[in-house]
Structure formats: structure tokens, C-alpha cells
RODO-2510 file (C-alpha; in nm, 4 decimals, decimal comma):
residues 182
     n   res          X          Y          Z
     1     x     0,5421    10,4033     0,9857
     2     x     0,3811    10,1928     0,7301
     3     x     0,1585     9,8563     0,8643
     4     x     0,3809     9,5248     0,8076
     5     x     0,2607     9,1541     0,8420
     6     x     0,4818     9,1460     1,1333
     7     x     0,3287     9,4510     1,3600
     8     x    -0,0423     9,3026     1,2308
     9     x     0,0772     8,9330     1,2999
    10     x     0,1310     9,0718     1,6611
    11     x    -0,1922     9,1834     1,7402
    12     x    -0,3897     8,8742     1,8173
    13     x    -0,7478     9,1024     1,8510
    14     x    -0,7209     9,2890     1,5085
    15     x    -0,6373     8,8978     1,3536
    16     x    -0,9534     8,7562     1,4875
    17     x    -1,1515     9,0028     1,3707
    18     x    -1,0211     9,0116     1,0325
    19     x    -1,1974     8,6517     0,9696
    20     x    -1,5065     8,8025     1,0063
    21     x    -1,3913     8,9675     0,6430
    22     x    -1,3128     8,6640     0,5520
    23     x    -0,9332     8,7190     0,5409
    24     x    -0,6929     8,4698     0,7429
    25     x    -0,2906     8,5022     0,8059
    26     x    -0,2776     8,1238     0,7960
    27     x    -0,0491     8,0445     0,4972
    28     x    -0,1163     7,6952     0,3050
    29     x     0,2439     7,4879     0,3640
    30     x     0,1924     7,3197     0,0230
    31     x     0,2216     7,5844    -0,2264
    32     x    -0,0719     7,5095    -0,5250
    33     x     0,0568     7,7886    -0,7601
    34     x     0,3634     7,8740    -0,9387
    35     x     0,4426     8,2711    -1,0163
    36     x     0,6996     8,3332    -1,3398
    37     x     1,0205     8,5082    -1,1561
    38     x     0,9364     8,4963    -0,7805
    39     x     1,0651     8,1794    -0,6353
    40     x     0,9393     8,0900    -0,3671
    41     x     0,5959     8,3368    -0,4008
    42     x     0,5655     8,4524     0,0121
    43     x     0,1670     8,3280     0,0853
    44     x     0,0533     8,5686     0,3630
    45     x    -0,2552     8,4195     0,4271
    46     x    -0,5639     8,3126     0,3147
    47     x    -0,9626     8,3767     0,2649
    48     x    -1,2447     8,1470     0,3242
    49     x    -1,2726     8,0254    -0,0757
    50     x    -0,8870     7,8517    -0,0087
    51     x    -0,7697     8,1765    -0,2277
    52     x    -0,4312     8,2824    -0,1438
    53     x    -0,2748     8,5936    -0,0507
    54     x     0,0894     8,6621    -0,1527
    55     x     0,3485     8,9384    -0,1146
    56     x     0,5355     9,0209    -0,3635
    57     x     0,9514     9,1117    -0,3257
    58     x     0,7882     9,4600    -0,4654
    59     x     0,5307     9,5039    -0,1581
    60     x     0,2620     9,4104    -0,3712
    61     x     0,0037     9,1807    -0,2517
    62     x    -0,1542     8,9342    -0,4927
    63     x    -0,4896     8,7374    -0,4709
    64     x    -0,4483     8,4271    -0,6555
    65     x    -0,8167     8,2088    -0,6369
    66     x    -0,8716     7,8629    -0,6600
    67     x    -1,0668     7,9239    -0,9668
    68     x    -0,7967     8,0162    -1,1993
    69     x    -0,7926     8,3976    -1,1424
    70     x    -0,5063     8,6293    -1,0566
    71     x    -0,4566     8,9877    -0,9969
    72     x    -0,2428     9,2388    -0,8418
    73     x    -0,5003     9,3707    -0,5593
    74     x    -0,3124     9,6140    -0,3705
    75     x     0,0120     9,8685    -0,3960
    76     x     0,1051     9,8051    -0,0274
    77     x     0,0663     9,5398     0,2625
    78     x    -0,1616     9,8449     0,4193
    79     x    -0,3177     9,9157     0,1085
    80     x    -0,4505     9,5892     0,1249
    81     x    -0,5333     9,6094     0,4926
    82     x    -0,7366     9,8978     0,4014
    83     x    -0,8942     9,7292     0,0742
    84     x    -0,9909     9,4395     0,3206
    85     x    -1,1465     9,6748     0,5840
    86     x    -1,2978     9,9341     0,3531
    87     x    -1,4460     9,6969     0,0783
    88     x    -1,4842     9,3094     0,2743
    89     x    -1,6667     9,2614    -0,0803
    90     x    -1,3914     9,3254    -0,3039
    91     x    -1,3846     9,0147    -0,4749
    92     x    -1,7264     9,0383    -0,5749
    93     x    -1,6650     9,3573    -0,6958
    94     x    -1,4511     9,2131    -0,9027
    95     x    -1,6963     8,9493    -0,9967
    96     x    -1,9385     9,1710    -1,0995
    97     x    -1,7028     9,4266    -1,2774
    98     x    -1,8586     9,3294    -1,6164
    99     x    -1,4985     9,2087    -1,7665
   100     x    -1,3473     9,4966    -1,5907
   101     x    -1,5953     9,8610    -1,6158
   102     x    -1,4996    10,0455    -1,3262
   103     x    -1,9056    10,2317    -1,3047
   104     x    -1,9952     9,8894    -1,2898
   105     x    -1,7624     9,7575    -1,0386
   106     x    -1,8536    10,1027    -0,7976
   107     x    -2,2191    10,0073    -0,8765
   108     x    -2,1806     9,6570    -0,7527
   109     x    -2,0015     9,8172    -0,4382
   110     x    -2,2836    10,0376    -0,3583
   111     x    -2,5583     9,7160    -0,3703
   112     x    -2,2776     9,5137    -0,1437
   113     x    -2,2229     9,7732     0,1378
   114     x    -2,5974     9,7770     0,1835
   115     x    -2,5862     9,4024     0,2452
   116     x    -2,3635     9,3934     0,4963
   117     x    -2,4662     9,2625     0,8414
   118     x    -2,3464     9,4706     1,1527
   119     x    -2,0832     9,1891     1,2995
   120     x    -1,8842     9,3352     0,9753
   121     x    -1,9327     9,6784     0,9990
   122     x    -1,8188     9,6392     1,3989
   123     x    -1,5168     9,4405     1,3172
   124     x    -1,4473     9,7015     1,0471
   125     x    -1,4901    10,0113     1,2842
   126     x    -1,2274     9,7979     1,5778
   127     x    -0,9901     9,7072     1,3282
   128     x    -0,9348    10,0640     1,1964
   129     x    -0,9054    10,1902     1,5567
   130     x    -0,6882     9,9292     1,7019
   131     x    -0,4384     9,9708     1,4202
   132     x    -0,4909    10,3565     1,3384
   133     x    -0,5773    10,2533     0,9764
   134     x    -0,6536    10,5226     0,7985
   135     x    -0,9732    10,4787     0,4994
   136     x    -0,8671    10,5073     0,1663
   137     x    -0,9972    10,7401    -0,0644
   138     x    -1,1170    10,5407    -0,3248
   139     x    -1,0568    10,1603    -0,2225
   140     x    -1,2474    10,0859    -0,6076
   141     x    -1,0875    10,2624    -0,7754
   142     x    -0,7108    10,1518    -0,6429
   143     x    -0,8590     9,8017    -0,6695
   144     x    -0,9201     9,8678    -1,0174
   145     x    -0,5712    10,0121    -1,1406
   146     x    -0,4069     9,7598    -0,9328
   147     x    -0,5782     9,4493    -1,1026
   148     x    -0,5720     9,6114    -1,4384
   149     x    -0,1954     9,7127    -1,4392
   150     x    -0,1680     9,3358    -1,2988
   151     x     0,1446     9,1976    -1,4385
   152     x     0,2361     8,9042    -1,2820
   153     x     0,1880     8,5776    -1,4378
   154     x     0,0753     8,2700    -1,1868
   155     x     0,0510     7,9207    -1,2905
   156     x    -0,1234     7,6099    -1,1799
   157     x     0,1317     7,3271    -1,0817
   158     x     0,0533     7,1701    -1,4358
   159     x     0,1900     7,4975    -1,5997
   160     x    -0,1443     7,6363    -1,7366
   161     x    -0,1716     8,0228    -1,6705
   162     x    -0,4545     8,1706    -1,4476
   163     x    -0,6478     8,4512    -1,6210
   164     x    -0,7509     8,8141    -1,4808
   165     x    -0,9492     8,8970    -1,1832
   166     x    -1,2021     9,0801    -1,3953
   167     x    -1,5186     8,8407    -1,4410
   168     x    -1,7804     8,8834    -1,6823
   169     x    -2,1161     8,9156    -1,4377
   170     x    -2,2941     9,2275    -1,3300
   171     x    -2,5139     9,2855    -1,0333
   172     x    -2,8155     9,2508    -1,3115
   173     x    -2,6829     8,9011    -1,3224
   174     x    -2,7886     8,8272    -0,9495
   175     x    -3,1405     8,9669    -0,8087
   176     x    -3,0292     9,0098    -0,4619
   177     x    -2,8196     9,3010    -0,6044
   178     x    -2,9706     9,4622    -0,8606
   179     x    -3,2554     9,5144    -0,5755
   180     x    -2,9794     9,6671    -0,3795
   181     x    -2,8689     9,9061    -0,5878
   182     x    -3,2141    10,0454    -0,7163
***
């Protein structure tokens, strides 16, 4: 049977650790966005940035930032447990994608996982055990088809659309990674 919000929700352990990948089923009450055709969008939760998580009525889950950016992230509620698990960096991944170039989006992947501290790679290794979460194959490269087949349009309270997940940076942008990935 597939992972739900309601069987995670449940499991007070797995929840916890999840914030130390910065990911939070805390829904906002006030609802800062607007999404064309999906009325009222169902928030989920929450990561430390105030960036919301939504499920769509298609079982899609959405990432919509507090910057202006929006994406389809994941296919599934457990897709996007195992995104979170697998890749706690994917929205830098996305950051660094270079407006989208999946080589450089797995090359900014490679110089993240080597920065991560042990707390995450323990809370990583509990939550897939306590929930029986399998790894995906290829968590970039779903991340990747499921912001680039993005179709959903989200809008700031004013009206004004957000714009893609894909930013413009690469890890040559930042030292700390471009060290990381020689």
C-alpha cells in the first residue's frame, strides 16, 4: 500500500525526524498563494524557508516558495517522501540547475551529498526503516521531469504568477561547491 499523509501524520518519530530535512507537516492557516483551478489548494506542510507544500486533487505534490517559484516536485505523496529522504538538498538542486540542465543539477547533487552532516544521514537511514520507504532510482532525475512537465499555475494574492523552480546559478556560482564536486 502506497504512503499517505494520514499513515505518516501517525507516526510521531518519523515526523520529528523529518525536520531535520527541513520538511514540516505544519500547514500555514492563512493561505499566501492562489493556484488557477484547485480551490482550496490542500497545504501539507511546510519547510524551514516558509515554502509550502501542497497536494494536488491529482496526488501531486507542489513546492510553492516564498520567493515567487513553483513547481510540480513529485508524482506521488511517497514520491515526495522519498525525494525528501533521498535528496534533503533538492531545492538547491534546483537552484543550481543552471535554468534547468539536468548534468548540472546531478552535478550540484553530487557536491551537496558530500556536505551533509551525519544528524541527516541518521535521520535519513530511521526514516526509511521506520516507514519501509523504499530509495528511488533516480530521485534527480524524477525531480527534473516533474518540475519541467510542471503545469500548474500559482499566484500571489495580488494575482501576479510565480515562475519555474529552475534558477539560473550553478555550483561554479558558490565556492563551497564547486570545491565539493572537484
Amino acid at each position: 500500500m502506497p504512503l499517505s499523509l494520514e499513515t505518516l501524520s501517525a507516526n510521531s518519530t518519523v515526523l520529528a525526524r523529518l525536520g531535520a530535512l527541513d520538511v514540516s507537516f505544519e500547514p500555514d492557516d492563512e493561505p499566501w498563494f492562489a493556484i488557477d483551478g484547485v480551490e482550496p489548494p490542500r497545504q501539507i506542510g511546510s519547510d524551514g524557508s516558509g515554502g509550502a507544500f501542497v497536494l494536488l486533487p491529482t496526488d501531486e505534490v507542489l513546492y510553492v516558495s516564498t520567493e515567487g517559484r513553483t513547481g510540480i516536485i513529485a508524482e506521488t505523496f511517497e514520491a515526495f517522501v522519498q525525494l525528501v529522504v533521498a535528496c534533503p538538498y533538492w531545492l538547491d538542486v534546483l537552484k543550481f540547475s543552471a535554468g534547468g540542465d539536468l548534468a548540472e543539477m546531478r552535478r550540484a547533487g553530487t557536491a551537496l551529498e558530500a556536505t551533509l552532516d551525519d544528524d541527516v544521514n541518521e535521520a535519513r537511514d530511521e526514516i526509511r526503516a521506520a516507514l519501509h520507504l523504499a530509495a528511488p532510482d533516480d530521485p534527480i532525475g524524477s525531480l527534473y521531469e516533474a518540475v519541467a512537465a510542471s503545469d500548474a499555475v500559482v499566484r500571489t494574492t495580488d494575482g501576479s504568477p510565480f515562475t519555474t523552480l529552475f534558477n539560473r546559478f550553478s555550483i561554479d556560482n558558490n565556492p563551497m561547491l564547486r570545491n565539493a564536486a572537484a
